[in-house]
N, C-alpha and C positions, 0 to 999 in steps of 0.2 A: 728262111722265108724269102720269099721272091718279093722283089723291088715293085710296090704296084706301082701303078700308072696312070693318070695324072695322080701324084699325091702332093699333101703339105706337112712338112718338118715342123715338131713347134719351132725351130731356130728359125728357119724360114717365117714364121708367121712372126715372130719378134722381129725380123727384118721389116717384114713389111710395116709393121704398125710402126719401129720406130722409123723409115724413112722407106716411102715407095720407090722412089728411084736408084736407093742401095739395092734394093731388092732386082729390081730392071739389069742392074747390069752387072748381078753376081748369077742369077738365076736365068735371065731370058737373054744378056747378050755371052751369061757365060766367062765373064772378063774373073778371072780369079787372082784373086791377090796374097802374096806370101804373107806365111800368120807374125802377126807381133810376137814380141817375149812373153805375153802374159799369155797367151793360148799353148805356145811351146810349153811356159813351164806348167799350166794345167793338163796337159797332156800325159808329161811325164810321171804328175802326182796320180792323175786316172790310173793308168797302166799299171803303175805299182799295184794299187789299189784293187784292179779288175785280177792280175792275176796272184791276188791271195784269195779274194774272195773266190775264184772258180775251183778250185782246190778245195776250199774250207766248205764247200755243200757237201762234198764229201768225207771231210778227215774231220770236221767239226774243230778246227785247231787251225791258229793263226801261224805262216810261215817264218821262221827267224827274217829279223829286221835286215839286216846284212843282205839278205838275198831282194827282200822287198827295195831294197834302196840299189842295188844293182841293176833292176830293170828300168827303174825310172833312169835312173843315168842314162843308160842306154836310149829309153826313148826319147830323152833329151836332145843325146848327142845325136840324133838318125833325124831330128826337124833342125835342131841347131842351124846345120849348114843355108836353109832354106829360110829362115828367118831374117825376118826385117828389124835389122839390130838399130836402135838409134845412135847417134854420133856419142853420147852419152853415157849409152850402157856398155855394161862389163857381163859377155857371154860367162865366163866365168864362174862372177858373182850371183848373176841369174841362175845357173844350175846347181851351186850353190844352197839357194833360195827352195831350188825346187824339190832338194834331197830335204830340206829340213823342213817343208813342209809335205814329205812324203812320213818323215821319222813320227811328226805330231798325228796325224791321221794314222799309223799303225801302233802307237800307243799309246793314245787317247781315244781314237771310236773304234777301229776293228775290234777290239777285245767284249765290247758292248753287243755285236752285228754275230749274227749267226744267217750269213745269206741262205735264200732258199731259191731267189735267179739272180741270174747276173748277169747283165746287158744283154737284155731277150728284148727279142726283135718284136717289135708290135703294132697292127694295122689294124686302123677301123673305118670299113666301107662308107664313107659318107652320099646322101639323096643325088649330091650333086653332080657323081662321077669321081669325084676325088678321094681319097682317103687320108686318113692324116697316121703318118707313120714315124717309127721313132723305135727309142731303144729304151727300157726301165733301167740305167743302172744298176739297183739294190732294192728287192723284195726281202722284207728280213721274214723269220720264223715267227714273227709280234703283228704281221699283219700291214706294216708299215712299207710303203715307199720312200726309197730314200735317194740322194742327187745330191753329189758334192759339189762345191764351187771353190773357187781360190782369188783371194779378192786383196786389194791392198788397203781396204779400209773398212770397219767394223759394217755392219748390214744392217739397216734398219731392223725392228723387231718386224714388220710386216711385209717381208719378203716371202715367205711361206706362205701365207695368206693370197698374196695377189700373182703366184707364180703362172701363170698361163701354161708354162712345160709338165709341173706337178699336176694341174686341173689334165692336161691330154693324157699323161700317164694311167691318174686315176680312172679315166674313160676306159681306157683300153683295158685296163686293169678288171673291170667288171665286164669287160663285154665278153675276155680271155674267162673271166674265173667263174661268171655270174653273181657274185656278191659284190658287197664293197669293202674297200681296201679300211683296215684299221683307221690310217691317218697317213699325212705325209708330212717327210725329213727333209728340211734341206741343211747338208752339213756344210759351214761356211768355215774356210782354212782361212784364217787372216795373216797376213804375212805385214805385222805390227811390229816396232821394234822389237816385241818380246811374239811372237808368235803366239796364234790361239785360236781354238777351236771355239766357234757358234752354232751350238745346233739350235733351229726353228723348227717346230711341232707347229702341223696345222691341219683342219680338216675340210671336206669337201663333201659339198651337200648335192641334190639333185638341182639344186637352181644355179649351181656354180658351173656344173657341167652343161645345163639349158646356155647360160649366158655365152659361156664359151663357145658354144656350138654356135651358135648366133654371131660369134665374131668372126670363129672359120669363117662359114656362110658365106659372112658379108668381106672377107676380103678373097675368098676366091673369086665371088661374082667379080671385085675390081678387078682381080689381075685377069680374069676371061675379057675383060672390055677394055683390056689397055688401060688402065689410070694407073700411070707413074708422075708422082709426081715428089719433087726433092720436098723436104723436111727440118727447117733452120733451123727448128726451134728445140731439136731434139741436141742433146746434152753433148750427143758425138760429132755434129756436127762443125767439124773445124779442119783444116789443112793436117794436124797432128794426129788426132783421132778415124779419119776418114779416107782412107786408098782410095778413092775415086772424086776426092775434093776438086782437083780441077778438070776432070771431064766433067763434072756435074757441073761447075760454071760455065763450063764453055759451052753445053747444051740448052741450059734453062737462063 
């Protein structure tokens, strides 16, 4: 599928809602910043993940683990180099971290998942000129969408409920199929001393999709009018959390 033009990412739209000004100067001035460790090792856990599932719509059968944990290494070691390590961390122990929660998510939910797509590209023409685009990770054969995360601390139980990236899937997802999707999954990898799997079951009504459409709307309208503005109050908002902490004080 071709890149439409002007569009919005749900990540993008999380950007903006948590802090306009991160959004200003990852999207409109373009300034990109090397990923932290926790994006490297969700990376590597995806991949594993993406390539048993592409295979398995075909073979109906999960790949030996061995191989599954081989690619994730690999995609580890190929952002590794490019990651912003803290003074603290042990590259190492991080990949580590990210093999063994590649191990928990292929023998604890793949064996559950019988995918039917797999990170399919998906666009939906919005009134405004934009579109909002994106990728479904996991449509299973039950109806459900599904979207792993990897988190270092247990997930509220209403994460699936108030996901904004789950609501645009589901859009796309009926406007691609014409019906509506079962439900949707968000599988949460907690990397707890003892490692575990969270999945959240949740669904999505027509007023979920109206609401959300109404927040597109209204933050494309801001970013067509310029309104950036920083955002203290959001959780990330610190020198530690934030690659753009001191251009944004120095601007605002």
């Amino acid at each position: 599928m071709a890149l439409p033009k002007p569009y919005v990412s749900p990540s993008q739209l999380n950007m903006y809602l948590r802090c306009p000004a991160q959004y200003k100067y990852r999207y409109i001035d373009n300034i990109i910043l090397p990923p932290r460790s926790a994006i490297t090792k969700g990376r590597a856990v995806h991949k594993g993940q993406e390539h048993n599932y592409r295979q398995k719509v075909e073979t109906f059968q999960d790949l030996k683990l061995s191989e599954i944990q081989e690619v994730a290494a690999a995609e580890f070691e190929t952002f590794a180099e490019e990651t912003e390590w803290e003074k603290d961390e042990d590259p190492g122990k991080a990949k580590d971290e990210a093999i063994s929660l590649t191990t928990l998510y292929h023998t604890e939910v793949s064996p559950q998942v019988q995918p039917v797509l797999v990170e399919e590209a998906v666009s939906v023409p919005l009134d405004s000129g934009y579109s909002i685009y994106g990728f479904i990770d996991v449509l299973d054969n039950q109806g459900y969408i599904r979207d792993t995360k990897t988190t270092a601390r247990t997930p509220s139980a209403s994460e699936a409920d108030k996901s904004l990236q789950l609501t645009a899937y589901s859009l796309a997802y009926r406007e691609l199929m014409g019906i509506p999707e079962k439900g949707v999954i968000l599988d949460y990898l907690v990397q707890t001393k003892t490692p575990k799997v969270v999945s959240l079951k949740a669904k999505r009504t027509k007023r979920d999709i109206k609401r959300f459409l109404a927040i597109v709307g209204g933050v494309v309208e801001a970013i067509n009018n310029d309104i950036f503005y920083p955002n203290p109050g959001n959780f990330m908002c610190n020198e530690k959390n934030c690659g753009y902490w001191k251009l944004c004080h120095a601007d605002f």
